[in-house]
PyMOL CGO cylinders between C-alpha atoms (Angstrom):
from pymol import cmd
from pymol.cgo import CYLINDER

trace = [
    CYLINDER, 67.33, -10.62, -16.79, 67.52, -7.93, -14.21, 0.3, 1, 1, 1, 1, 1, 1,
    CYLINDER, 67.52, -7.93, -14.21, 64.44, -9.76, -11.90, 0.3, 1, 1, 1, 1, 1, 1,
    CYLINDER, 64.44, -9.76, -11.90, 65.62, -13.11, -13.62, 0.3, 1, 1, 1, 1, 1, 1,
    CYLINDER, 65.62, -13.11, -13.62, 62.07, -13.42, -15.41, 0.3, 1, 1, 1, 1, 1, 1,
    CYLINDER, 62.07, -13.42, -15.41, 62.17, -16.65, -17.42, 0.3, 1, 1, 1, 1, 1, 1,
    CYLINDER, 62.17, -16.65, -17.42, 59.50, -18.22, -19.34, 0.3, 1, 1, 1, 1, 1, 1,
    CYLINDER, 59.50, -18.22, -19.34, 56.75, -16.97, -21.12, 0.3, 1, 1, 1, 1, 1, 1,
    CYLINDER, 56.75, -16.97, -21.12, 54.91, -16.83, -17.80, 0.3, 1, 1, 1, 1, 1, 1,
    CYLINDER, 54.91, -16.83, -17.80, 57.23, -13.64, -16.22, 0.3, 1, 1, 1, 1, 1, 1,
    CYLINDER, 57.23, -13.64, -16.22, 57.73, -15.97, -13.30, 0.3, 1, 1, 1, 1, 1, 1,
    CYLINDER, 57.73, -15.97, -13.30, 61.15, -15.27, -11.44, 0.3, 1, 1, 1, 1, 1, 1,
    CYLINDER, 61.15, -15.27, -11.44, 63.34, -18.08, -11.08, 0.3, 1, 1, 1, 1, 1, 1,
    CYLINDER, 63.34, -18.08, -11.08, 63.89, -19.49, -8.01, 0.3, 1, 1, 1, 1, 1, 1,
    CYLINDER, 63.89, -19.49, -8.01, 67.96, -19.73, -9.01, 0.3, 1, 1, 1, 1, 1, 1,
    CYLINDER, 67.96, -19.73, -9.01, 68.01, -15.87, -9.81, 0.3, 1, 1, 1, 1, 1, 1,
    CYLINDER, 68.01, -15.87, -9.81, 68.20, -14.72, -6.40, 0.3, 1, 1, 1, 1, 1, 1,
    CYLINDER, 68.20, -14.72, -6.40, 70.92, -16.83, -3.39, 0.3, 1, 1, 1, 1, 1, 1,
    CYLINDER, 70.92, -16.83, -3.39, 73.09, -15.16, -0.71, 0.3, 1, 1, 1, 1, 1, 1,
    CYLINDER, 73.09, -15.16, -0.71, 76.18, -15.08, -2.07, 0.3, 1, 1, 1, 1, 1, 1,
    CYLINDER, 76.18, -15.08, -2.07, 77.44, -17.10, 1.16, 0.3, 1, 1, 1, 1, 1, 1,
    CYLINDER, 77.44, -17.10, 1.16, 76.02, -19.82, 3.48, 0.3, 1, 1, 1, 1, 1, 1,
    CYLINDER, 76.02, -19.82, 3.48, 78.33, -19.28, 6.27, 0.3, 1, 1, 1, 1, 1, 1,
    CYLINDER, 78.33, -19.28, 6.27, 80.46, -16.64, 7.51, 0.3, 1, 1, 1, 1, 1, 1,
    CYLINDER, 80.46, -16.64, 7.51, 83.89, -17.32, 6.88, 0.3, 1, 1, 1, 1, 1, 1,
    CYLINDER, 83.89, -17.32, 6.88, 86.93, -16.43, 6.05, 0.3, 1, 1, 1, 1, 1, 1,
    CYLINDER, 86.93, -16.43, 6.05, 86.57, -15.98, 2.68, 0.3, 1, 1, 1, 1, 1, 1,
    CYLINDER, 86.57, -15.98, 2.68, 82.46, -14.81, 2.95, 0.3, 1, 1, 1, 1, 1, 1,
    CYLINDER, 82.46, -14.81, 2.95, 84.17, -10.85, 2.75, 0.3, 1, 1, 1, 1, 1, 1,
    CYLINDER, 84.17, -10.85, 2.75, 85.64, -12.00, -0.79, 0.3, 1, 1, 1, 1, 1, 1,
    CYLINDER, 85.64, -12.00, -0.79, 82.33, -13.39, -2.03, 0.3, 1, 1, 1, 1, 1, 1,
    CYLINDER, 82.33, -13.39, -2.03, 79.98, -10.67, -1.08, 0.3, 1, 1, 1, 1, 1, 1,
    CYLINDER, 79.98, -10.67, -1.08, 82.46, -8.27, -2.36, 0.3, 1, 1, 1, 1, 1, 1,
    CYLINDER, 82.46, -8.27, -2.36, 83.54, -10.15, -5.83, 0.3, 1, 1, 1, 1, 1, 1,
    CYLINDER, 83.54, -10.15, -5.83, 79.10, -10.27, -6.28, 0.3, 1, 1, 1, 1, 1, 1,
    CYLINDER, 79.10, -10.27, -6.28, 78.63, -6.51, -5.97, 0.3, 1, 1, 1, 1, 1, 1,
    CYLINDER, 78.63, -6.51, -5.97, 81.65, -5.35, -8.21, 0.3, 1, 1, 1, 1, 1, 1,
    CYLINDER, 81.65, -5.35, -8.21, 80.26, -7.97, -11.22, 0.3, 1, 1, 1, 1, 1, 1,
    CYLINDER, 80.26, -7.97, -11.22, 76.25, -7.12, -10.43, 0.3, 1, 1, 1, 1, 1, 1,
    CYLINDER, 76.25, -7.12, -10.43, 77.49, -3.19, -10.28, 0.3, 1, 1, 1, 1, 1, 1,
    CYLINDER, 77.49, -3.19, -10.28, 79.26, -3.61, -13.37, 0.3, 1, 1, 1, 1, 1, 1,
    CYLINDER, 79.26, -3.61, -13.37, 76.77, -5.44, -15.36, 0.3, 1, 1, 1, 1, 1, 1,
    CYLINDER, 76.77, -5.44, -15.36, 73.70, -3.70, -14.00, 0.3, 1, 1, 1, 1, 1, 1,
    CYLINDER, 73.70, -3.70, -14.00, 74.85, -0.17, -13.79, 0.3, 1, 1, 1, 1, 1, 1,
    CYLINDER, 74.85, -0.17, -13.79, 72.21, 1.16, -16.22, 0.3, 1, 1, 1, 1, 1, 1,
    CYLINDER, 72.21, 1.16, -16.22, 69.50, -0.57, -14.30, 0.3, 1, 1, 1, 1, 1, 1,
    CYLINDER, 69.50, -0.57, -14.30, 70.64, 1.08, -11.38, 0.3, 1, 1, 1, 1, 1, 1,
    CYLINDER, 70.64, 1.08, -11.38, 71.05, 4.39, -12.81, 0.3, 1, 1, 1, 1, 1, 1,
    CYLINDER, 71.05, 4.39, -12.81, 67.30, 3.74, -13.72, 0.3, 1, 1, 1, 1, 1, 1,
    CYLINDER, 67.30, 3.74, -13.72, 66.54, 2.84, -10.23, 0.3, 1, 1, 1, 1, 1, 1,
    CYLINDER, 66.54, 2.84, -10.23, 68.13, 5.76, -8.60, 0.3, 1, 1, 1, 1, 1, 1,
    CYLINDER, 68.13, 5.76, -8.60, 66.62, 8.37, -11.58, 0.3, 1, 1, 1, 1, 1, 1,
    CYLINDER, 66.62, 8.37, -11.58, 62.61, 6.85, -11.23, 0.3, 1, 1, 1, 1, 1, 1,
    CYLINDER, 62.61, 6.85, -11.23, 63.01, 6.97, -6.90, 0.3, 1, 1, 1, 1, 1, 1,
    CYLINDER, 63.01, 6.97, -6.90, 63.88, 11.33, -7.18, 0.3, 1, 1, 1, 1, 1, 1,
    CYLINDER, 63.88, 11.33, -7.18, 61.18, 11.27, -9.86, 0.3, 1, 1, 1, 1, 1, 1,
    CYLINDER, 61.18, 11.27, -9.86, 58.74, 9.60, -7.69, 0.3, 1, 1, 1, 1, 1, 1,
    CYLINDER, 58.74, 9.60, -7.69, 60.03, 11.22, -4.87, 0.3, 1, 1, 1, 1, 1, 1,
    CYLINDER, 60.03, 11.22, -4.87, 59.94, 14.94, -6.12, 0.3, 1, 1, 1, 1, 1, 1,
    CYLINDER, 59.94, 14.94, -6.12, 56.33, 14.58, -6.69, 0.3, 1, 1, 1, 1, 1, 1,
    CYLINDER, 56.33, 14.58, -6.69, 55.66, 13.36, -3.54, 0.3, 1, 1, 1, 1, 1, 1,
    CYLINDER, 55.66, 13.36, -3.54, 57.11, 17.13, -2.48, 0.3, 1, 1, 1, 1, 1, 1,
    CYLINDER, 57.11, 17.13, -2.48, 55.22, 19.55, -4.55, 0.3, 1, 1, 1, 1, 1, 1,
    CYLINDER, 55.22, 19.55, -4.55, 56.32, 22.28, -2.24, 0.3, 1, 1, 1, 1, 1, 1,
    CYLINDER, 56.32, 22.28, -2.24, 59.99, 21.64, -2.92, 0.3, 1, 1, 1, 1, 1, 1,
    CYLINDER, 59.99, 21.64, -2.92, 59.20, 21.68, -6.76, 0.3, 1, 1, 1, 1, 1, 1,
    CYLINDER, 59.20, 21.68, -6.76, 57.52, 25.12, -6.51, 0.3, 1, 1, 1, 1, 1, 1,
    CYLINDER, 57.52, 25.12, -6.51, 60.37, 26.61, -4.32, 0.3, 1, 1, 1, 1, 1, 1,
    CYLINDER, 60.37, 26.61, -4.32, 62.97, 25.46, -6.42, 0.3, 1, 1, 1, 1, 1, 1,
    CYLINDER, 62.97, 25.46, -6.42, 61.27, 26.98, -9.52, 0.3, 1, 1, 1, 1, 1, 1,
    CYLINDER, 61.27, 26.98, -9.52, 61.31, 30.19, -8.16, 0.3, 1, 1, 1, 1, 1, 1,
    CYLINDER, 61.31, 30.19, -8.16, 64.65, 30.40, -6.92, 0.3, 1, 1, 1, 1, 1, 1,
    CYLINDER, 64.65, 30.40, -6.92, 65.89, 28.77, -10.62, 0.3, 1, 1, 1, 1, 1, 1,
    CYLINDER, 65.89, 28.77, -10.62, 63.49, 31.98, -11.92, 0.3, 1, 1, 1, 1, 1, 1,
    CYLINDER, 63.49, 31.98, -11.92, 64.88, 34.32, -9.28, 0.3, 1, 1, 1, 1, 1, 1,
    CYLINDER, 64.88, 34.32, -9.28, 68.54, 33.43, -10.37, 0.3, 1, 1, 1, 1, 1, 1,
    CYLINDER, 68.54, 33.43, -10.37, 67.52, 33.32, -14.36, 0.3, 1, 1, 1, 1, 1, 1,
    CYLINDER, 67.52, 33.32, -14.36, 66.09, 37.00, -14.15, 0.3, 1, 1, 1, 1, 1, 1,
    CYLINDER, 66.09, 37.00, -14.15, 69.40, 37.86, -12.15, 0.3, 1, 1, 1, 1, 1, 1,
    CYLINDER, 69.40, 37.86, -12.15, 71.70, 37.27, -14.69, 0.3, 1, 1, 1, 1, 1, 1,
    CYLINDER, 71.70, 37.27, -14.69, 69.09, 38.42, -16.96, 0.3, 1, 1, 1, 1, 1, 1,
    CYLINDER, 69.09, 38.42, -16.96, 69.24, 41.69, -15.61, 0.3, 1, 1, 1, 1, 1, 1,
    CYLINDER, 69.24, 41.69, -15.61, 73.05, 41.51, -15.38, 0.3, 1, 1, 1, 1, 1, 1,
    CYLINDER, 73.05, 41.51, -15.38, 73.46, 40.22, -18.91, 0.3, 1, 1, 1, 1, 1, 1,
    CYLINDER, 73.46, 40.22, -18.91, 71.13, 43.19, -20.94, 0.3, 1, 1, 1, 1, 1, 1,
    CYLINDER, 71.13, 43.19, -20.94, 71.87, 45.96, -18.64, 0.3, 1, 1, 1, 1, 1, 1,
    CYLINDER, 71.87, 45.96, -18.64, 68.31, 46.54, -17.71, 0.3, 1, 1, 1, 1, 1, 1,
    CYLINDER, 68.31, 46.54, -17.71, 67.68, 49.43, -15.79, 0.3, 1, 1, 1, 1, 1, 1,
    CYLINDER, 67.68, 49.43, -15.79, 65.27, 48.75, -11.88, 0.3, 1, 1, 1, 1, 1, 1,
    CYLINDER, 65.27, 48.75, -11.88, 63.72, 52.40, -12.24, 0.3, 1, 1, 1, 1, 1, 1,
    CYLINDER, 63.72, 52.40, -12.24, 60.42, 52.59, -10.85, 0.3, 1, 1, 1, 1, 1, 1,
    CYLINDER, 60.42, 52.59, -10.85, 58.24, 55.19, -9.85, 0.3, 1, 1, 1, 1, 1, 1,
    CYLINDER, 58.24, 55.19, -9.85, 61.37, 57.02, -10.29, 0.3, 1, 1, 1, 1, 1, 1,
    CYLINDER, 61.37, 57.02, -10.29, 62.87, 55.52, -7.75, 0.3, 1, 1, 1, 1, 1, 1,
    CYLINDER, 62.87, 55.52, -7.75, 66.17, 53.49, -9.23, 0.3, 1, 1, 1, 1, 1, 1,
    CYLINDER, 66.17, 53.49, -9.23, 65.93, 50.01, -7.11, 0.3, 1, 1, 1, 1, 1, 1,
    CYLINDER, 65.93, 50.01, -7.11, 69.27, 49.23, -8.66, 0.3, 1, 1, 1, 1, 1, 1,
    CYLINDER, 69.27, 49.23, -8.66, 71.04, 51.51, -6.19, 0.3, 1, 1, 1, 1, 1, 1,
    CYLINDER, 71.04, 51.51, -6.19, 69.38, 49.94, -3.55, 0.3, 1, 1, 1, 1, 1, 1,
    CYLINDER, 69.38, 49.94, -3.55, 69.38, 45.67, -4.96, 0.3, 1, 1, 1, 1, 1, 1,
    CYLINDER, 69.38, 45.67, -4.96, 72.99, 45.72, -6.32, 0.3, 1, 1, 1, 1, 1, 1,
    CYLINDER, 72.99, 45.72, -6.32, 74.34, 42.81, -8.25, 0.3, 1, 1, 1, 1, 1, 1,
    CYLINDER, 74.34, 42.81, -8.25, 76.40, 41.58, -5.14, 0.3, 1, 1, 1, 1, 1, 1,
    CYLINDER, 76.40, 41.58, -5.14, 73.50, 42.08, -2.80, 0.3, 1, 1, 1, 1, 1, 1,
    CYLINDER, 73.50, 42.08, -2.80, 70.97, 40.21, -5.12, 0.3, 1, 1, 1, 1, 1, 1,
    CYLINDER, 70.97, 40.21, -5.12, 73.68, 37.55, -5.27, 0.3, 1, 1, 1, 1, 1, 1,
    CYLINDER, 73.68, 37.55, -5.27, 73.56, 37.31, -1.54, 0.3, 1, 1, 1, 1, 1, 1,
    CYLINDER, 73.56, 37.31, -1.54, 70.14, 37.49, -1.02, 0.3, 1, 1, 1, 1, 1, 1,
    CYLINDER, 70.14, 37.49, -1.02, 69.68, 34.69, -3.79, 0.3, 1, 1, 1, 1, 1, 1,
    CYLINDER, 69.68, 34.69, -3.79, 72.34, 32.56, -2.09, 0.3, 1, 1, 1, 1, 1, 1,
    CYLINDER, 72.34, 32.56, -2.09, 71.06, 32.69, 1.31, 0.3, 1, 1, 1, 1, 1, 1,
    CYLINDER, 71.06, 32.69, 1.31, 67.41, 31.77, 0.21, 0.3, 1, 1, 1, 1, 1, 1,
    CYLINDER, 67.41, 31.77, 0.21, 69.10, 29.13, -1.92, 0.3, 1, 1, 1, 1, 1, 1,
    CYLINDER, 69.10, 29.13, -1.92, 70.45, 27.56, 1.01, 0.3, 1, 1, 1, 1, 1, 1,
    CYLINDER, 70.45, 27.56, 1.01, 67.70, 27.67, 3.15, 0.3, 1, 1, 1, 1, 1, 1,
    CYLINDER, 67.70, 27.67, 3.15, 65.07, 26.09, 0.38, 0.3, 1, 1, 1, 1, 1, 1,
    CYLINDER, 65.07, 26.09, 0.38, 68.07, 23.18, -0.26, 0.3, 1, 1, 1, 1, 1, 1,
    CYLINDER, 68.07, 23.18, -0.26, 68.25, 22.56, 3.53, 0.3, 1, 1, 1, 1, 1, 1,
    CYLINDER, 68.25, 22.56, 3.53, 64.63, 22.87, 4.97, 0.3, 1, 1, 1, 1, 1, 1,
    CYLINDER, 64.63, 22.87, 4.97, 63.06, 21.80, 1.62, 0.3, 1, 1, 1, 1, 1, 1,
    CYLINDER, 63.06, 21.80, 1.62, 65.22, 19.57, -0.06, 0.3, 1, 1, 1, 1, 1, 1,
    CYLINDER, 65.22, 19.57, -0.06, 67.53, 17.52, 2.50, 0.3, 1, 1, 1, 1, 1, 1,
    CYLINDER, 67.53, 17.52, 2.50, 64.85, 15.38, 3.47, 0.3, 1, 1, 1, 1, 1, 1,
    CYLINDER, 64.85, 15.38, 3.47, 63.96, 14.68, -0.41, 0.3, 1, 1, 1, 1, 1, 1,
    CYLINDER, 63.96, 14.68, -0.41, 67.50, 13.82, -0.98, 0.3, 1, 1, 1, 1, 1, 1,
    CYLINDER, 67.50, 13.82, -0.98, 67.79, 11.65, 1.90, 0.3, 1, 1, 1, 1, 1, 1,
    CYLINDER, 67.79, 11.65, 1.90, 64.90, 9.45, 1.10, 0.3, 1, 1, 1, 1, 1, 1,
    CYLINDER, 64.90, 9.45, 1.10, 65.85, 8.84, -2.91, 0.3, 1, 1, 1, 1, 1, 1,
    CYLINDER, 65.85, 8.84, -2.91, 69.39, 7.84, -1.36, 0.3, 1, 1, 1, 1, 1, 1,
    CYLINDER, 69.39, 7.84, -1.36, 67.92, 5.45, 1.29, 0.3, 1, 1, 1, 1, 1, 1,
    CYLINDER, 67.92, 5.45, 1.29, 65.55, 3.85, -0.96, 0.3, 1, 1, 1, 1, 1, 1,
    CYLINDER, 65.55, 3.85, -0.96, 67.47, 4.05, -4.21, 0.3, 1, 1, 1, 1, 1, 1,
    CYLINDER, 67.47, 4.05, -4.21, 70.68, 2.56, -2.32, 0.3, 1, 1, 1, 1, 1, 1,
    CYLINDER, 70.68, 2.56, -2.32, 69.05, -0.42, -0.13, 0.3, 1, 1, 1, 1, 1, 1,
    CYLINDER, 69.05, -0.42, -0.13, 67.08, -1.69, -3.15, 0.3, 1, 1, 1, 1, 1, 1,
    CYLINDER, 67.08, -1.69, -3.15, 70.24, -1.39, -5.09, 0.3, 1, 1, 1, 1, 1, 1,
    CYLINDER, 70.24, -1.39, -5.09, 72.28, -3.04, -2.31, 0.3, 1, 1, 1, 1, 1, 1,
    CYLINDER, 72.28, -3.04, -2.31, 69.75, -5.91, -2.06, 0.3, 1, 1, 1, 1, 1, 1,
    CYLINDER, 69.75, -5.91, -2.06, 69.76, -6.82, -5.44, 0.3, 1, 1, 1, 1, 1, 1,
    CYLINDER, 69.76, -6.82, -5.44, 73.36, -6.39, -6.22, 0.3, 1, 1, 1, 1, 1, 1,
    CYLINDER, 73.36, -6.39, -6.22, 74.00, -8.86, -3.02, 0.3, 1, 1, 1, 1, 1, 1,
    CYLINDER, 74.00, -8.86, -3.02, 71.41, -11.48, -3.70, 0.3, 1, 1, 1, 1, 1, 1,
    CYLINDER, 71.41, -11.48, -3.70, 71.30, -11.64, -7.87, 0.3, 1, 1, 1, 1, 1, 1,
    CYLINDER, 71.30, -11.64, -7.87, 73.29, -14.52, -8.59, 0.3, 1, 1, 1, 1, 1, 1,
    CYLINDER, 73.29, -14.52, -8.59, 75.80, -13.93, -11.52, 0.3, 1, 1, 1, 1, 1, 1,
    CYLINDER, 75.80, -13.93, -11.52, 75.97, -17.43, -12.50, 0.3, 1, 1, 1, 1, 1, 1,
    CYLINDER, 75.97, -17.43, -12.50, 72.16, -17.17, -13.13, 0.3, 1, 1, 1, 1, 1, 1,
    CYLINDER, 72.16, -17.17, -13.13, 73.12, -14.44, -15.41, 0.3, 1, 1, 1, 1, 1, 1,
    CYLINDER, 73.12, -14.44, -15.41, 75.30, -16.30, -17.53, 0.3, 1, 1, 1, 1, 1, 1,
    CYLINDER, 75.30, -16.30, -17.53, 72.98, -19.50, -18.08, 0.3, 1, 1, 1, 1, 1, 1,
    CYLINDER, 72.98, -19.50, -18.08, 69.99, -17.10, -19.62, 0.3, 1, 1, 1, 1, 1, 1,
    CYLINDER, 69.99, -17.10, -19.62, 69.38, -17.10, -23.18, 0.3, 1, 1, 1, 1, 1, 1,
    CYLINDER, 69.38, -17.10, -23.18, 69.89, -13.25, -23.57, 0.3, 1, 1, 1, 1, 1, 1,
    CYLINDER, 69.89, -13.25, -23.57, 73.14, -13.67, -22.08, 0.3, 1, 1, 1, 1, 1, 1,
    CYLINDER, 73.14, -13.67, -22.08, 75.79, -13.54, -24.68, 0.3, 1, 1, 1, 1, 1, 1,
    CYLINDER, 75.79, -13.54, -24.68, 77.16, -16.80, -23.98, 0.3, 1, 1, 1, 1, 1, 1,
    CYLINDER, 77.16, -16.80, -23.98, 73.87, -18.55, -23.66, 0.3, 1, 1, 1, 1, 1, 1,
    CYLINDER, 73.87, -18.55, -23.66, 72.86, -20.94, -26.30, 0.3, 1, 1, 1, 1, 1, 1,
    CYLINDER, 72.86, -20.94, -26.30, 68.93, -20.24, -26.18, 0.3, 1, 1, 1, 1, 1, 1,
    CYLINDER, 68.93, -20.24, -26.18, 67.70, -23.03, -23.65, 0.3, 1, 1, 1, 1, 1, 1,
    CYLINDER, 67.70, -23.03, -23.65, 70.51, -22.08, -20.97, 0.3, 1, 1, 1, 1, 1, 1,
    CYLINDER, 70.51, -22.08, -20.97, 72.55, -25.32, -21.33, 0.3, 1, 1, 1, 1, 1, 1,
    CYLINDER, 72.55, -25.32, -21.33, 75.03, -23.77, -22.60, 0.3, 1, 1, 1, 1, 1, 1,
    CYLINDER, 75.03, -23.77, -22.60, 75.66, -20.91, -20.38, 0.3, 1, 1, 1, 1, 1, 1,
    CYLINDER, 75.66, -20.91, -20.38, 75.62, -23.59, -17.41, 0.3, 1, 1, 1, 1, 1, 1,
    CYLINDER, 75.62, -23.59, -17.41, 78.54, -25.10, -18.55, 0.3, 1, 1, 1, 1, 1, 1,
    CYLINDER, 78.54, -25.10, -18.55, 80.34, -21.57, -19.49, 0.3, 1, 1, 1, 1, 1, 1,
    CYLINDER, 80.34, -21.57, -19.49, 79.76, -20.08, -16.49, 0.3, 1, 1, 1, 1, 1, 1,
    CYLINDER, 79.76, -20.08, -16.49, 80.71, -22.40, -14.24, 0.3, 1, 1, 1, 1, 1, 1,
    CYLINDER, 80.71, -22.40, -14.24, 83.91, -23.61, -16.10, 0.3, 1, 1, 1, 1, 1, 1,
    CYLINDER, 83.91, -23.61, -16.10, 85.36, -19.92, -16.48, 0.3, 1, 1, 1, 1, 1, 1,
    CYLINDER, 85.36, -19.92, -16.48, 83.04, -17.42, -14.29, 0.3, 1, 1, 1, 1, 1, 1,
    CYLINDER, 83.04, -17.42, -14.29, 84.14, -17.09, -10.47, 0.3, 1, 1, 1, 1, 1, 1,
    CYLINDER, 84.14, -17.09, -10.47, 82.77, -18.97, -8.20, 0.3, 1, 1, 1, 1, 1, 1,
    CYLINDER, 82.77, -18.97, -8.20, 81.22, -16.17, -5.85, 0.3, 1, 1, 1, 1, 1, 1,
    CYLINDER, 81.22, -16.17, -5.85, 78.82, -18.92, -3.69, 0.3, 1, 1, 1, 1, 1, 1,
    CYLINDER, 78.82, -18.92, -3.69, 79.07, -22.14, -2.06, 0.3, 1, 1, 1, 1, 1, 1,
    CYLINDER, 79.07, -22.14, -2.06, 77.11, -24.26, -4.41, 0.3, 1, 1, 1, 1, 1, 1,
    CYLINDER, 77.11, -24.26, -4.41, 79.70, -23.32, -7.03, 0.3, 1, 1, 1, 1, 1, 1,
    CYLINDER, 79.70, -23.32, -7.03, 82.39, -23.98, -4.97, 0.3, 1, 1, 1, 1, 1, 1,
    CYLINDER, 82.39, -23.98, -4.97, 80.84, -27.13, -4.33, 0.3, 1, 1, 1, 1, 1, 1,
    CYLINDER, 80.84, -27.13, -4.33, 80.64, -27.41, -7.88, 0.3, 1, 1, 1, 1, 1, 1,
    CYLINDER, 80.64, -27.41, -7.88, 84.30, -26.91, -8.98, 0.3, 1, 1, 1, 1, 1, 1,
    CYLINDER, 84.30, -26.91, -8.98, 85.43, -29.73, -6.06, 0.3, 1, 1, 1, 1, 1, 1,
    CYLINDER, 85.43, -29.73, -6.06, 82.69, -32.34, -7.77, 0.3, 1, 1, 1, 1, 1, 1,
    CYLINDER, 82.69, -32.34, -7.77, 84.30, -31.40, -11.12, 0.3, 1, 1, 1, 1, 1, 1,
    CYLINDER, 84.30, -31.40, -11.12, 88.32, -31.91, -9.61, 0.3, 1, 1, 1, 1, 1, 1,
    CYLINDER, 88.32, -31.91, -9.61, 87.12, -35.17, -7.86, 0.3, 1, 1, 1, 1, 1, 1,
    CYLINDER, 87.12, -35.17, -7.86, 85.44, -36.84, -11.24, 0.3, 1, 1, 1, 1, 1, 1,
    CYLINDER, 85.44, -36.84, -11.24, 88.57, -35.34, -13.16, 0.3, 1, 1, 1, 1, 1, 1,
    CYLINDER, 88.57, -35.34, -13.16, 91.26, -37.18, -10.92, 0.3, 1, 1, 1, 1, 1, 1,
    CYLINDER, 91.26, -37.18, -10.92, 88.97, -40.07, -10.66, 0.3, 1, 1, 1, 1, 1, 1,
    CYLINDER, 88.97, -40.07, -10.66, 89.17, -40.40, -15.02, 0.3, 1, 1, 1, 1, 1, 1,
    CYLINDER, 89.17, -40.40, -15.02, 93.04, -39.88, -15.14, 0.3, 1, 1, 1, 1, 1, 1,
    CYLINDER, 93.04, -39.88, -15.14, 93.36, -42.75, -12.48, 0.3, 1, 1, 1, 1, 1, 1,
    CYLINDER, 93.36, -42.75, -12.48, 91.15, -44.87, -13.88, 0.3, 1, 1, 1, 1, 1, 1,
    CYLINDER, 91.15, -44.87, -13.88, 92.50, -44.17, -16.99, 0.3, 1, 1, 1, 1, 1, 1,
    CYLINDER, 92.50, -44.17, -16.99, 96.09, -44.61, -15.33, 0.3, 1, 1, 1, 1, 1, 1,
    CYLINDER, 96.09, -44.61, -15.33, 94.64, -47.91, -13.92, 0.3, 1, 1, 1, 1, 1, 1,
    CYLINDER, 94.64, -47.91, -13.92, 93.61, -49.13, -17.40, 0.3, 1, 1, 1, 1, 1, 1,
    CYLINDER, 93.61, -49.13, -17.40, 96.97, -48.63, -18.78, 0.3, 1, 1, 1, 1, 1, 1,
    CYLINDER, 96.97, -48.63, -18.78, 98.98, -50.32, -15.89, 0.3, 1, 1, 1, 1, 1, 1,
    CYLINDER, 98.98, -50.32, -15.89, 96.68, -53.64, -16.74, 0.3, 1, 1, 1, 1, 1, 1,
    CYLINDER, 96.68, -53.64, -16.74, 97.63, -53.34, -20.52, 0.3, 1, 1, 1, 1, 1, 1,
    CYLINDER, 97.63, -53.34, -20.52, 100.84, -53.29, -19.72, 0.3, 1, 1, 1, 1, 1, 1,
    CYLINDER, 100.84, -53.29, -19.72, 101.07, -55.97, -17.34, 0.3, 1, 1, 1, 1, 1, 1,
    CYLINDER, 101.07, -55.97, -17.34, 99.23, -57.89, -20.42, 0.3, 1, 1, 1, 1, 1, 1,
]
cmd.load_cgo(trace, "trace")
């Protein structure tokens, strides 16, 4: 549903993905923003997935970064280690404690914390959000949420789509032109049957 693979040939459907506007007008702003608030809200765990697989991927395409930031997360463990069971820095008789106090290890730690999350990390960071966000932009703009509707895993769908089509487009919002198009076709035939039917009853009268 999320690529809008039907069939049992994984083929994506040519009516999954449309711009959610043909022209620019006044109301395109509405329609691109009424899409991506119902493709956010009904693909937010796909997204999450998205954004979670693009730092995995992305971390071990930075081993460097990965070794760095285990040793400052083992630096800062043994810290409060040290803090936590009073152990003592003596060696050689020399006490290091006197010299590596707890608020200058905290420093220390915090500067070189700093430095590894801006020279080794910021980069990192910046790529997952770049990639995670315009692949999540792109597909939150261009799935269709009518589409959605007319599968057979959606809820309303009856198995072979038909009845999604006519769910979907009777209550969902019309986000896109061709439904627009759709709900005028469906006024026009509408007042066309009361005045025929309006017609029929003049004549019977008039009879």
């Amino acid at each position: 549903m999320f690529l809008g693979v039907t069939g049992p040939s994984f083929c994506i459907s040519a009516q999954a993905f449309a711009p959610p506007s043909k022209r620019f007008d006044k109301y395109a702003a509405e329609k691109i923003g009424s899409r991506l608030k119902l493709n956010f809200a009904f693909f937010l765990t796909n997204y999450a997935l998205i954004v979670g697989c693009t730092a995995f991927v992305v971390a071990l395409m930075h081993p460097a970064m990965l070794v760095l930031m285990g040793i400052v997360y083992g630096l800062w463990y043994l810290h409060f280690l040290i803090e936590r069971a009073g152990l003592s820095m003596v060696y050689g008789g020399v006490d290091f404690g006197e010299v590596f106090t707890t608020s200058r290890r905290a420093i220390v730690l915090t500067v070189l914390t700093v430095l590894v999350g801006v020279f080794k990390c910021l980069i990192p960071l910046l790529e997952v959000v770049a990639i995670s966000g315009i692949a999540i932009l792109a597909h939150a703009s261009m799935r269709d949420p009518q589409h959605v509707e007319t599968c057979g895993d959606f809820g309303t769908g009856d198995g072979d789509g038909s009845g999604g089509v006519a769910t979907g487009r009777q209550y969902g919002s019309a986000d896109s032109d061709d439904d627009e198009e759709y709900v005028m076709d469906q006024e026009t035939t509408e007042s066309t049957s009361k005045a025929e039917q309006s017609g029929e009853l003049i004549r019977r009268d008039v009879v």
